[in-house]
C-alpha positions as a Markdown table, in Angstrom:
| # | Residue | x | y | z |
|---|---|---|---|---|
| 1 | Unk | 0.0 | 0.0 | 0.0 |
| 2 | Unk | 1.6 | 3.4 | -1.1 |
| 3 | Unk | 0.7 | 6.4 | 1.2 |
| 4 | Unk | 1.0 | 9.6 | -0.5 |
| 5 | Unk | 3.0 | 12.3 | 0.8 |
| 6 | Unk | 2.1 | 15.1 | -1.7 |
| 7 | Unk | 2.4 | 17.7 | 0.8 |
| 8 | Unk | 6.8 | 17.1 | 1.6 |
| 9 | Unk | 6.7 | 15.1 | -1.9 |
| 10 | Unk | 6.3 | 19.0 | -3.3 |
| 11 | Unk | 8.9 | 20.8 | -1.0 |
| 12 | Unk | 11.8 | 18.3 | -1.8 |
| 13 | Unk | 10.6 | 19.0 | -5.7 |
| 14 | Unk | 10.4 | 22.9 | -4.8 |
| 15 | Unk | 14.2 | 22.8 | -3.0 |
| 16 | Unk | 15.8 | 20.7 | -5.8 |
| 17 | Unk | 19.4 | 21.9 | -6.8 |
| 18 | Unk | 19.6 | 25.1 | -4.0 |
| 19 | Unk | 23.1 | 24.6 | -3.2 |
| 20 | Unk | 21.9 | 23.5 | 0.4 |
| 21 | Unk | 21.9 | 20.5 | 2.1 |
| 22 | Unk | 18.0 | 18.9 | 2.0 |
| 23 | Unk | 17.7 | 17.5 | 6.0 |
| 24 | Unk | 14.9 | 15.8 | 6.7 |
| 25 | Unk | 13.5 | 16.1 | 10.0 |
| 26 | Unk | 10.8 | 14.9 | 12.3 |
| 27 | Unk | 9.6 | 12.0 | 15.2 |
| 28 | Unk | 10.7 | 8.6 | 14.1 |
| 29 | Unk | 8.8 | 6.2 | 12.5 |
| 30 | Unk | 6.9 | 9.0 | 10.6 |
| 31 | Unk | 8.2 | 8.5 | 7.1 |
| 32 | Unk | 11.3 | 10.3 | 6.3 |
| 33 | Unk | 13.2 | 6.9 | 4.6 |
| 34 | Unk | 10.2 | 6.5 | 2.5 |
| 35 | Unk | 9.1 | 10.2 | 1.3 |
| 36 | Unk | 13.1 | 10.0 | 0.3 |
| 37 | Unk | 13.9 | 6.8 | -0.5 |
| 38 | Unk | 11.2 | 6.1 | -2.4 |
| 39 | Unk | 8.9 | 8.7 | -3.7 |
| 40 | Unk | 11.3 | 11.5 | -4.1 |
| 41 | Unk | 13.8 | 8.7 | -6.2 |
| 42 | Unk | 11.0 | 7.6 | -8.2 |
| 43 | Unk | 9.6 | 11.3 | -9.1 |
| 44 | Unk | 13.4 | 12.0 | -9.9 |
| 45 | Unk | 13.5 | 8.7 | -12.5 |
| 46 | Unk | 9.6 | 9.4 | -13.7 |
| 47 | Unk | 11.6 | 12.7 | -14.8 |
| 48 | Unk | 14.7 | 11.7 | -16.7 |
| 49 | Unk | 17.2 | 11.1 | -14.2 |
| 50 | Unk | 19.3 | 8.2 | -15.0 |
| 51 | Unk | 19.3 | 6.1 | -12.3 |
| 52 | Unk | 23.1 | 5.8 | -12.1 |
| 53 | Unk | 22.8 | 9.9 | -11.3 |
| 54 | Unk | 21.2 | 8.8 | -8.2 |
| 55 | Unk | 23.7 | 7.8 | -5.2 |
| 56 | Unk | 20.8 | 6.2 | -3.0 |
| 57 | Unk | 22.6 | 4.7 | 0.6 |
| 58 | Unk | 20.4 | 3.4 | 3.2 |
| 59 | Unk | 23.3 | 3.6 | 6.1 |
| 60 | Unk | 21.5 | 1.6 | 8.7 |
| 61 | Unk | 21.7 | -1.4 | 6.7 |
| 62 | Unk | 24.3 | -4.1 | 8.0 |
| 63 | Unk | 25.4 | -4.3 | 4.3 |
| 64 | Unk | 26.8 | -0.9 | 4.0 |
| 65 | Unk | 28.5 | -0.9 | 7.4 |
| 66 | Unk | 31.8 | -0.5 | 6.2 |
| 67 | Unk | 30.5 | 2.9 | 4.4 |
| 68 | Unk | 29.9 | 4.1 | 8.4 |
| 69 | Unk | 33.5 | 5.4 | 8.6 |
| 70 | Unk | 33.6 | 8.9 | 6.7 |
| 71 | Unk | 36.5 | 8.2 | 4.8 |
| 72 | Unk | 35.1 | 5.1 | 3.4 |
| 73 | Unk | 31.9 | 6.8 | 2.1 |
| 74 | Unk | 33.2 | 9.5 | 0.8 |
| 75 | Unk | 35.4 | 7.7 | -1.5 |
| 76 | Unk | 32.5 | 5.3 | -2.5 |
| 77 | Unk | 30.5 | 8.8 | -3.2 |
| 78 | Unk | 33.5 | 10.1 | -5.4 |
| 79 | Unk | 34.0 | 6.7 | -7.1 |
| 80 | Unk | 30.4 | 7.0 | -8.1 |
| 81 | Unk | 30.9 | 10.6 | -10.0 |
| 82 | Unk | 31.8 | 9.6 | -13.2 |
| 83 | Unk | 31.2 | 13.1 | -15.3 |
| 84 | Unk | 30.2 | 17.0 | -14.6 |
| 85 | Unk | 26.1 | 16.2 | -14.8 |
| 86 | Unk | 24.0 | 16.5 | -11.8 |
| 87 | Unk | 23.8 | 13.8 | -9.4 |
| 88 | Unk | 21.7 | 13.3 | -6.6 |
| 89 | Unk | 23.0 | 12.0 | -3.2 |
| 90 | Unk | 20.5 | 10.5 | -1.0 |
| 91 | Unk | 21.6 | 9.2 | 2.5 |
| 92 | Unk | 19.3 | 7.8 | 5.1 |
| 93 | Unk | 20.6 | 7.9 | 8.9 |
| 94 | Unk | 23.5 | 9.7 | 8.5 |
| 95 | Unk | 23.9 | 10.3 | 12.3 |
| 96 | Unk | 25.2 | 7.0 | 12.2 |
| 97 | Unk | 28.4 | 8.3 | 10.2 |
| 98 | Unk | 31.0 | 9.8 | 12.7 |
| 99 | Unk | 32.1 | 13.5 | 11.5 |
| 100 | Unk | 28.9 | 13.3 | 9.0 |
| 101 | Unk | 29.0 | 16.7 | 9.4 |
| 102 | Unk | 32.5 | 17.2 | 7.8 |
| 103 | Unk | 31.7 | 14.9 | 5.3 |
| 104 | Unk | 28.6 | 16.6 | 4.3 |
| 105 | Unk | 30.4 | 20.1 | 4.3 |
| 106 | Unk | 33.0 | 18.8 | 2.0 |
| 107 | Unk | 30.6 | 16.9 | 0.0 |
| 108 | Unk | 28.4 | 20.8 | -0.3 |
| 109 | Unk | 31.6 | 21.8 | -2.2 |
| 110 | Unk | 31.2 | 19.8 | -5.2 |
| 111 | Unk | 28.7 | 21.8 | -7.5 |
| 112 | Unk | 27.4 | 19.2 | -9.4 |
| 113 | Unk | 25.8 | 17.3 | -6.4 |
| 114 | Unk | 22.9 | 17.9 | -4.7 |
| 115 | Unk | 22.5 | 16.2 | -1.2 |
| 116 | Unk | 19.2 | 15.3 | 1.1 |
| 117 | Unk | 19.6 | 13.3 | 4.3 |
| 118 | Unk | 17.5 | 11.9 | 7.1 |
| 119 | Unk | 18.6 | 11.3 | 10.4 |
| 120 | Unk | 16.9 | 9.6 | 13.5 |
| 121 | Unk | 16.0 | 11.9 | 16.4 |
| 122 | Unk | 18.0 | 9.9 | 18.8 |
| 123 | Unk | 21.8 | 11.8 | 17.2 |
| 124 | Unk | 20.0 | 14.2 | 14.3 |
| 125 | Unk | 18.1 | 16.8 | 16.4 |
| 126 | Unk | 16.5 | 20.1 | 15.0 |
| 127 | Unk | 19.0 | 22.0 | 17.4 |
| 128 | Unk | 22.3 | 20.2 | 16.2 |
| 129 | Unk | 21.3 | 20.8 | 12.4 |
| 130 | Unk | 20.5 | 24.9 | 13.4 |
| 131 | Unk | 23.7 | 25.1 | 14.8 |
| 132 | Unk | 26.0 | 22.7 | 13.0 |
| 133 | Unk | 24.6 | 23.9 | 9.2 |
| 134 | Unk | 23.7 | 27.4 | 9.7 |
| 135 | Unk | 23.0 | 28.6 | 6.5 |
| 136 | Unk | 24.3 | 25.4 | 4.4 |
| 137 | Unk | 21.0 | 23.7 | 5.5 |
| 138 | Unk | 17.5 | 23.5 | 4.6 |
| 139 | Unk | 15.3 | 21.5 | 7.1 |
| 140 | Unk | 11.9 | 19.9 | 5.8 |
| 141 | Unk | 10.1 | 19.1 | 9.0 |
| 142 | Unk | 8.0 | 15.9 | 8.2 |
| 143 | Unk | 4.7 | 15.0 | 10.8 |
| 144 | Unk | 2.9 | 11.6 | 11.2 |
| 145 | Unk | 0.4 | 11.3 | 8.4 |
| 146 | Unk | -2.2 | 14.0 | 8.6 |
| 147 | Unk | -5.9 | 12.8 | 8.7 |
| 148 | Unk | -6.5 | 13.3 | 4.3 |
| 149 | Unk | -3.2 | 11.4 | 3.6 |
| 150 | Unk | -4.5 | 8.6 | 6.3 |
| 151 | Unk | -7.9 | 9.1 | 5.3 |
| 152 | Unk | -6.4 | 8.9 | 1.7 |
| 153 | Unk | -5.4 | 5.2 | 2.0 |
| 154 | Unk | -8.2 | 3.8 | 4.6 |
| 155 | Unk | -11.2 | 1.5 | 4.0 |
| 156 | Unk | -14.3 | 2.8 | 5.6 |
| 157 | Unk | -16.7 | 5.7 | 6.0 |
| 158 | Unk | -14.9 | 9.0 | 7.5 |
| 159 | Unk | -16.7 | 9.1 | 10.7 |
| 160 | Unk | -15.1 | 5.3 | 11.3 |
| 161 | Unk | -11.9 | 6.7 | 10.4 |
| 162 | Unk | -11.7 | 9.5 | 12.1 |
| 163 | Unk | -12.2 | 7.2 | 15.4 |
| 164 | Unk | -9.4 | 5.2 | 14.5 |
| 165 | Unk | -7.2 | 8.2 | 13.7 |
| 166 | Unk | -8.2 | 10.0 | 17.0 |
| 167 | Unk | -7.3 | 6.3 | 18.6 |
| 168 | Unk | -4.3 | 5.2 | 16.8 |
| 169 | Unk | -2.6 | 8.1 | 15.1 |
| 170 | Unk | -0.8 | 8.4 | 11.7 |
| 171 | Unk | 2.2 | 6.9 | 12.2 |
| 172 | Unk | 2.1 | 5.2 | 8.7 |
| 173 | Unk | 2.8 | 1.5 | 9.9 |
| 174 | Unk | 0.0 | 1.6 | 11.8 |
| 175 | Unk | -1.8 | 0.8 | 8.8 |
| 176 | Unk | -0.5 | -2.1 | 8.2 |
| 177 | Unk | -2.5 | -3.5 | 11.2 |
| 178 | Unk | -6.3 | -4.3 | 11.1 |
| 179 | Unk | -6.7 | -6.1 | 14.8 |
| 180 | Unk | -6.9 | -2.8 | 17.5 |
| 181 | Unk | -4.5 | -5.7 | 19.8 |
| 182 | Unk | -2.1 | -5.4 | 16.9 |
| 183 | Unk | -2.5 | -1.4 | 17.1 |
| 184 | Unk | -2.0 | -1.0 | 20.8 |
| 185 | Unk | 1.2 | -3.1 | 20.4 |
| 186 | Unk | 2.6 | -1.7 | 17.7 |
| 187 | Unk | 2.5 | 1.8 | 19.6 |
| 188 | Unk | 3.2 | 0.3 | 22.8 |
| 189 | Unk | 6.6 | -1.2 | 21.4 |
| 190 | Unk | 7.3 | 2.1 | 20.0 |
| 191 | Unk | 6.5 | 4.5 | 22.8 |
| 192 | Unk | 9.0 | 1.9 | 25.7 |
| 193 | Unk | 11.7 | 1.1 | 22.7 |
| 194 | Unk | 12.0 | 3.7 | 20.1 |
| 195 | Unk | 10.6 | 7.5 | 21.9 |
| 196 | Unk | 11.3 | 6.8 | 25.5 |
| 197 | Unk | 14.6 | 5.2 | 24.8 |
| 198 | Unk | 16.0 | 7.8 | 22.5 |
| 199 | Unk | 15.4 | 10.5 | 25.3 |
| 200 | Unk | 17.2 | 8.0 | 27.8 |
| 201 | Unk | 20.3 | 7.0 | 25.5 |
| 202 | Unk | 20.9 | 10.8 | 24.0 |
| 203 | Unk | 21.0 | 12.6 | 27.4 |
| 204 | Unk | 22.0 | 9.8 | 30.1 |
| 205 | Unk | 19.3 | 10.2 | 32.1 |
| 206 | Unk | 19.1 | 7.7 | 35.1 |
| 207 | Unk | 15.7 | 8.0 | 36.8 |
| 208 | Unk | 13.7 | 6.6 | 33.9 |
| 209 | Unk | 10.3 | 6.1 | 35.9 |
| 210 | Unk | 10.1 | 10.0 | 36.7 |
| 211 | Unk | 10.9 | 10.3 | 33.0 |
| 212 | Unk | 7.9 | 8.0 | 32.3 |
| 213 | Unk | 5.8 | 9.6 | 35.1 |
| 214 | Unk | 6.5 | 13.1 | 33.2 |
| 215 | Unk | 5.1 | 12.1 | 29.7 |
| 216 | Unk | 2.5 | 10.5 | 31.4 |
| 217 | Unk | 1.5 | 14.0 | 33.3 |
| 218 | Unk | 1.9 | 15.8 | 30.0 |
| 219 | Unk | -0.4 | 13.2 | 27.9 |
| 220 | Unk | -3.2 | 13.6 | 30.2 |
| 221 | Unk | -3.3 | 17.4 | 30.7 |
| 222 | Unk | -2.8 | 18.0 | 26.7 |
| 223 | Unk | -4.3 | 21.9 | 26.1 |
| 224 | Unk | -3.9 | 22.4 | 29.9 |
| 225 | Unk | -1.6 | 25.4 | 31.0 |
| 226 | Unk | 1.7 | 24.2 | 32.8 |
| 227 | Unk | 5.1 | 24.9 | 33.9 |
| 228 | Unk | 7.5 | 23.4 | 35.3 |
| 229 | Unk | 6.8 | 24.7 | 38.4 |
| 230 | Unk | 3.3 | 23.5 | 38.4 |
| 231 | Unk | 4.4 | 20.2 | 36.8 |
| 232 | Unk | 6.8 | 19.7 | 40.3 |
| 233 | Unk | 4.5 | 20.4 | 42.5 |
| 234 | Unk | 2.2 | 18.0 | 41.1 |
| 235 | Unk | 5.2 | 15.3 | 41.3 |
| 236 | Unk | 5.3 | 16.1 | 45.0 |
| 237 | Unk | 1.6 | 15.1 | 45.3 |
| 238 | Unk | 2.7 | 11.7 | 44.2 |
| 239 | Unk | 5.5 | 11.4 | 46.1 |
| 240 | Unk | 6.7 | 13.9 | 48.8 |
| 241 | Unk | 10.5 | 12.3 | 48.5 |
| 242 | Unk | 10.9 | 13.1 | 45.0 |
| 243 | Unk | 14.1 | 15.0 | 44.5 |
| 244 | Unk | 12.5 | 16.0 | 41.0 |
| 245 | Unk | 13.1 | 20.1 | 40.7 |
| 246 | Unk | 11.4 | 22.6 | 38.7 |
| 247 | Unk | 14.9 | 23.1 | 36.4 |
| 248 | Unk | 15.4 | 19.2 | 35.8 |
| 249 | Unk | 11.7 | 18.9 | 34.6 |
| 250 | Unk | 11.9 | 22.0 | 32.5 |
| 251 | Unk | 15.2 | 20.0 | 30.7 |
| 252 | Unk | 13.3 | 17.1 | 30.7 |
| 253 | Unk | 10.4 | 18.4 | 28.7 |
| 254 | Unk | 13.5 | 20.6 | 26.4 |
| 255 | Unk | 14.6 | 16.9 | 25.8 |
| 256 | Unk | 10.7 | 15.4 | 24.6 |
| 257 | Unk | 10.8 | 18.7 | 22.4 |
| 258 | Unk | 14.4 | 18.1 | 20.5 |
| 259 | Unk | 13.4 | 14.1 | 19.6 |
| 260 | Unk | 9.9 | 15.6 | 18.2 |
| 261 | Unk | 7.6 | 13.7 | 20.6 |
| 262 | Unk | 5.8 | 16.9 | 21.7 |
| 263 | Unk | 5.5 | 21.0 | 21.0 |
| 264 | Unk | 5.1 | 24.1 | 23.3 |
| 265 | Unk | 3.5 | 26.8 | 22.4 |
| 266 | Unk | 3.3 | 29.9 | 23.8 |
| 267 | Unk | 0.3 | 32.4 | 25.1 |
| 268 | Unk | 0.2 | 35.7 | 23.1 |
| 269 | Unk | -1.9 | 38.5 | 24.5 |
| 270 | Unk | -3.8 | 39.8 | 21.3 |
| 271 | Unk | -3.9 | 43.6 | 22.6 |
| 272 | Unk | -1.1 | 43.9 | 24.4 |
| 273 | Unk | 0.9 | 42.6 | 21.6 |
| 274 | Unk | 3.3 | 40.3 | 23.2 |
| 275 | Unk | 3.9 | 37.1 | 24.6 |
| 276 | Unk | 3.5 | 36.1 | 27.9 |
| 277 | Unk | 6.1 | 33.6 | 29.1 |
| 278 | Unk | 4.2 | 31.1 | 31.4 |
| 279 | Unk | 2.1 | 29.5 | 31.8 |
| 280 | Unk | 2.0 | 27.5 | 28.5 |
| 281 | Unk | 0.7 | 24.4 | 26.6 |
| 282 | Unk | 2.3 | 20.8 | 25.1 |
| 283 | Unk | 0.6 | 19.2 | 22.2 |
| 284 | Unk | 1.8 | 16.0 | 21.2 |
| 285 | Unk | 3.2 | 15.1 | 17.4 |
| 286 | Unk | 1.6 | 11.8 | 17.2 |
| 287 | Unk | -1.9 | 11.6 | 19.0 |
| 288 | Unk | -1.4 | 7.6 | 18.5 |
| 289 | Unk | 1.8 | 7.9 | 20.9 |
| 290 | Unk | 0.3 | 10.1 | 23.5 |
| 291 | Unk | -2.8 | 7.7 | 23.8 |
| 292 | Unk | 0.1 | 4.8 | 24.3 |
| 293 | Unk | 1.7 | 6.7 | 26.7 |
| 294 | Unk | -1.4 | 6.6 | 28.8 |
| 295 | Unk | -2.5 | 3.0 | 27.7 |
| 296 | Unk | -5.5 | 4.1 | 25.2 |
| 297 | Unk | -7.0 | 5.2 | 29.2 |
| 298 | Unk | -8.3 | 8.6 | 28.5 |
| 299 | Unk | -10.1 | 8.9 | 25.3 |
| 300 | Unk | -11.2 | 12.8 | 25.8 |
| 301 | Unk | -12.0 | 13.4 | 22.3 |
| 302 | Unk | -12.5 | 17.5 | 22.5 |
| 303 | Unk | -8.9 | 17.6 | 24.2 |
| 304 | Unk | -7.3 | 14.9 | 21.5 |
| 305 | Unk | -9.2 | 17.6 | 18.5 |
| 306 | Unk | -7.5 | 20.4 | 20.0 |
| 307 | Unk | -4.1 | 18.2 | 19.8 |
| 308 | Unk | -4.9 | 17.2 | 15.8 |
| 309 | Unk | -5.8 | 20.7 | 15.0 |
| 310 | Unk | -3.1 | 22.3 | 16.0 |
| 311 | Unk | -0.6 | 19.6 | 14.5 |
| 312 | Unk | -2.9 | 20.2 | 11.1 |
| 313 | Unk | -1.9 | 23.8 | 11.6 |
| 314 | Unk | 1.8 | 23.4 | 12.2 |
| 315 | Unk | 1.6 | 20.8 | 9.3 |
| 316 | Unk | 0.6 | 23.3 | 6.8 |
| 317 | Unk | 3.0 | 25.7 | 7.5 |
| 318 | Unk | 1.7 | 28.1 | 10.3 |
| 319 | Unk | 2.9 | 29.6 | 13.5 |
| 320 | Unk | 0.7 | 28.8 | 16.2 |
| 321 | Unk | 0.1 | 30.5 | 19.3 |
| 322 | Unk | -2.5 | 29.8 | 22.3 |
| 323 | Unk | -4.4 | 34.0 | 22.3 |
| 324 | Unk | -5.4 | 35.4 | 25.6 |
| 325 | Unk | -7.7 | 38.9 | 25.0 |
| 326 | Unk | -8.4 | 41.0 | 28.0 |
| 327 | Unk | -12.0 | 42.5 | 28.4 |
| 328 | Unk | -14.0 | 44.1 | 31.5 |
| 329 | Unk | -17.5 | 42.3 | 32.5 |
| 330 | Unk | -19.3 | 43.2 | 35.1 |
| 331 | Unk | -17.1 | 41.8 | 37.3 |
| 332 | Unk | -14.4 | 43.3 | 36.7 |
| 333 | Unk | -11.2 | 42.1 | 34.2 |
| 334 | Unk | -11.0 | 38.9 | 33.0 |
| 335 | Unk | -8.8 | 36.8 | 30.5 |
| 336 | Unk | -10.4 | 35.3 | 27.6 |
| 337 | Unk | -8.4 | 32.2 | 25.5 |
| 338 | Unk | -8.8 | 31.9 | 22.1 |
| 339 | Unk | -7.5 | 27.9 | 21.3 |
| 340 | Unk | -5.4 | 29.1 | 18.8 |
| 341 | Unk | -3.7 | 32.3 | 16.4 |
| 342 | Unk | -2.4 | 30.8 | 13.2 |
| 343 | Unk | -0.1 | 33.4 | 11.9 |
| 344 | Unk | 1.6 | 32.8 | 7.8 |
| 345 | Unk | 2.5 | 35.5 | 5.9 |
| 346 | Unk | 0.1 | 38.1 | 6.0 |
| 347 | Unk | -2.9 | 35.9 | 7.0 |
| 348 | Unk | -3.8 | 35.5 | 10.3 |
| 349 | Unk | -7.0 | 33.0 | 11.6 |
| 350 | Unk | -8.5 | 32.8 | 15.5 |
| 351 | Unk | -9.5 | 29.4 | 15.9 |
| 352 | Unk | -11.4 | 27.5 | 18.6 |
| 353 | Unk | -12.0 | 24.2 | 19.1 |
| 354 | Unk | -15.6 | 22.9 | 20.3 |
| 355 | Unk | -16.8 | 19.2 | 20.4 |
| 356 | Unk | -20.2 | 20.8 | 19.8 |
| 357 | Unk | -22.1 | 24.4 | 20.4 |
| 358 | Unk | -25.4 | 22.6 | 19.6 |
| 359 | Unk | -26.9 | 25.3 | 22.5 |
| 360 | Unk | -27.2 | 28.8 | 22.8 |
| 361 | Unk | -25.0 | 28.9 | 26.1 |
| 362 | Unk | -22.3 | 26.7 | 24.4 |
| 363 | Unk | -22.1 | 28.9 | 21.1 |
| 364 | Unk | -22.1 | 31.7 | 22.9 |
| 365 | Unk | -19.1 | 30.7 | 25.1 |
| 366 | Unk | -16.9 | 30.1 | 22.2 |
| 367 | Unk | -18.0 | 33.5 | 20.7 |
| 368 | Unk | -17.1 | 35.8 | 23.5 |
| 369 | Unk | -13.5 | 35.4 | 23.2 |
| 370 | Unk | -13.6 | 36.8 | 19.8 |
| 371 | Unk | -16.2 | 39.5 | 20.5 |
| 372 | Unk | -13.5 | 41.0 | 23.2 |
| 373 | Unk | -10.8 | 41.0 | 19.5 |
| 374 | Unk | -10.8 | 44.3 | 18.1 |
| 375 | Unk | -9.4 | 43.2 | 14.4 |
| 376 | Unk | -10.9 | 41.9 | 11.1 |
| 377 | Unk | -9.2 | 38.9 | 11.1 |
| 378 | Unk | -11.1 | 36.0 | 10.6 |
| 379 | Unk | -12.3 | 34.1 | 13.4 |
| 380 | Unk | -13.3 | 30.0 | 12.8 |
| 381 | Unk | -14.9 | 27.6 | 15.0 |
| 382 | Unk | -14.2 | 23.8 | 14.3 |
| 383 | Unk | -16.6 | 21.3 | 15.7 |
| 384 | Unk | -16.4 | 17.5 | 16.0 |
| 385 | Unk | -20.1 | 17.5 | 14.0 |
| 386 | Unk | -19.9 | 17.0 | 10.4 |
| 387 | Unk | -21.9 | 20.0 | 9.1 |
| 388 | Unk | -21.9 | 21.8 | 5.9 |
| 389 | Unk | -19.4 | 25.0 | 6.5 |
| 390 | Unk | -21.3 | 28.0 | 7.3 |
| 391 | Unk | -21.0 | 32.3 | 8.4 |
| 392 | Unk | -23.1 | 33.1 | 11.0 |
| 393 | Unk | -24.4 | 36.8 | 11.2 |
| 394 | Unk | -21.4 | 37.9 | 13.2 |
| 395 | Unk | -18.7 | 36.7 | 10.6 |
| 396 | Unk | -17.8 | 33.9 | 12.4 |
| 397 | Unk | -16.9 | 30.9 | 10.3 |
| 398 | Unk | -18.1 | 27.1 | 11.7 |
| 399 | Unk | -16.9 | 24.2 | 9.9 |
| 400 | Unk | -16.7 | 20.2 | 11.1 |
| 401 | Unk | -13.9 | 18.9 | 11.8 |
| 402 | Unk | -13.0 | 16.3 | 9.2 |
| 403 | Unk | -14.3 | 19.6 | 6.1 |
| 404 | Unk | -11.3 | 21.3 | 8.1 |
| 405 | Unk | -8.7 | 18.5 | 7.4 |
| 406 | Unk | -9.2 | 17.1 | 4.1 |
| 407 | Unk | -9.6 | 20.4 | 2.3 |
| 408 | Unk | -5.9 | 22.3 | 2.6 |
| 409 | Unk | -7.9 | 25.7 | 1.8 |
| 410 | Unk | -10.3 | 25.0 | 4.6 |
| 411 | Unk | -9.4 | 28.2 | 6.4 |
| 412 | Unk | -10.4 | 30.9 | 3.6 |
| 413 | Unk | -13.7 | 30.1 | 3.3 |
């Protein structure tokens, strides 16, 4: 079964031949090796690239272990250039290459080649490529399969899957699996073996159950504000002997960030125009993975939308912020949230999440945040319902949530 990945398909396409190194980021298991080991090689040979112009090496596989010393590869790179044309140099889990990053600098010399890489979160973090290839590098941020490139390849109605996709997630193997047992293994075996133990390995941490305890905090408060403050005083109501401070959980959650497994985002006050440091909000990249994490236990579906809406967001490009508005009522001044500000370019949306506003108290609840906004931006609510996509007599835009992700230009009704 072929998944397409139109979507990151296009930006490799769009970055061909920039003189930058392509690196391909994101949480493992979410379909780097395949976007570039397989669809971008086959769009490059459905378009007249000579398949011996394509130097295509999967460095995690025990048959090209001798090409994991720099030296070595490097030579079997050059040995492979055999005139001035363009060739394309594709190498999957390059972290597993000692001084890859000398070797790819060297390799960014040679004008007729033009390089893409993956690397697993474990050794190949967002922060290392920022620092390491400032300015020589072009990262392509890759998520777990939205819910139109799932929906895109499952059988059944799109009420059934968006169940399953709310349950189990998009990472793309989990497709492969029909039985829910199956499901729940699969992410189990990936949440103990691939997420946690990354985190572990990469910054020798020794008290794994806190660790554990931690992610498990942070998967059942998703959409909650926190710090890390909050976060150790809630460890002391476990356990009034933890040592766990404020400062270690803080690097803790820094560590979850770098491998991809969850996002922060910040609180911006819409009319004092600025952000507000704490408290703020985790969203996790995977919903499937944050269910595991909690052992499928709490199925809160308006929470877990919130989660898949603002991954949808980050997915297609925008800059999301959590929007507090300040207003007087009659008793007094009060902070009103708005879920989310999705800031690209000139556009900007306010977005709230609702399970349902099928009463007047409930609609008007998610209204009055944006009645306290003093802007014409536009202002969207997304419900679970599946309704037709509508503007009420206010300008306020309400859509379903399934209209909102399989149509890209949802948001400019």
């Amino acid at each position: 079964m072929e998944i397409k990945r139109d979507y990151y398909l296009q930006k490799l396409i769009d970055r061909k031949n920039n003189h930058l190194i392509k690196i391909i980021t994101g949480i493992r298991r979410c379909g780097k090796s395949y976007l570039l080991n397989h669809l971008f090689k086959n769009y490059l040979l459905d378009n007249g690239v000579s398949s011996n112009h394509i130097i295509m090496i999967a460095l995690d596989d025990d048959g090209n272990s001798d090409l994991l010393d720099s030296k070595n590869l490097r030579k079997y790179i050059d040995d492979k250039i055999l005139d001035d044309d363009l060739y394309y140099i594709l190498l999957d889990e390059i972290q597993m290459v000692p001084n890859f990053e000398g070797l790819l600098n060297g390799l960014l010399r040679k004008e007729n080649l033009d390089i893409y890489v993956t690397g697993s979160n474990s050794k190949f973090l967002s922060s290392d490529i920022i620092t390491e290839f400032r300015g020589r590098g072009d990262e392509i941020r890759v998520y777990p399969l939205s819910f139109k490139e799932f929906y895109s390849s499952y059988d059944g109605s799109k009420e059934e899957a968006w169940i399953e996709y709310y349950t189990y997630g998009g990472l793309p193997l989990i497709m492969s699996y029909t039985k829910e047992e199956d499901k729940m293994n699969y992410l189990d075996m990936q949440k103990d073996n691939v997420y946690l133990n990354d985190v572990i390995e990469r910054n020798n941490i020794k008290n794994k159950e806190e660790l554990e305890k931690l992610i498990e905090i942070i998967s059942s408060s998703i959409g909650s504000l926190t710090n890390p403050l909050k976060l150790a005083r809630t460890f002391k109501s476990y356990n009034k002997n933890t040592l766990l401070t404020d400062k270690t959980i803080y690097n803790y959650l820094s560590y979850f960030e770098d491998a991809f497994i969850i996002e922060k985002t910040l609180r911006y006050d819409i009319k004092g125009k600025k952000y507000i440091d704490t408290p703020y909000k985790y969203y996790f990249t995977d919903i499937g993975i944050r269910n595991a994490f909690l052992n499928f236990r709490q199925q809160e579906e308006n929470h877990i939308m919130e989660n898949i809406i603002y991954i949808e967001l980050k997915r297609r490009g925008f800059k999301v912020d959590v929007g507090v508005v300040e207003a007087r009522d009659k008793d007094g001044r009060k902070q009103y949230e708005i879920d989310f500000i999705a800031n690209k370019g000139n556009n900007k949306f306010y977005i709230q999440s609702a399970l349902n506003i099928d009463t007047k108290e409930k609609r008007e609840q998610e209204e009055k945040s944006f009645m306290n906004v003093n802007d014409f931006f536009k202002k969207i609510i997304i419900v679970k319902d599946n309704i037709k996509r509508w503007r009420d007599d206010k300008g306020i835009v309400i859509m379903g949530i399934t209209d909102f992700l399989l149509d890209e230009g949802s948001l400019n009704y």
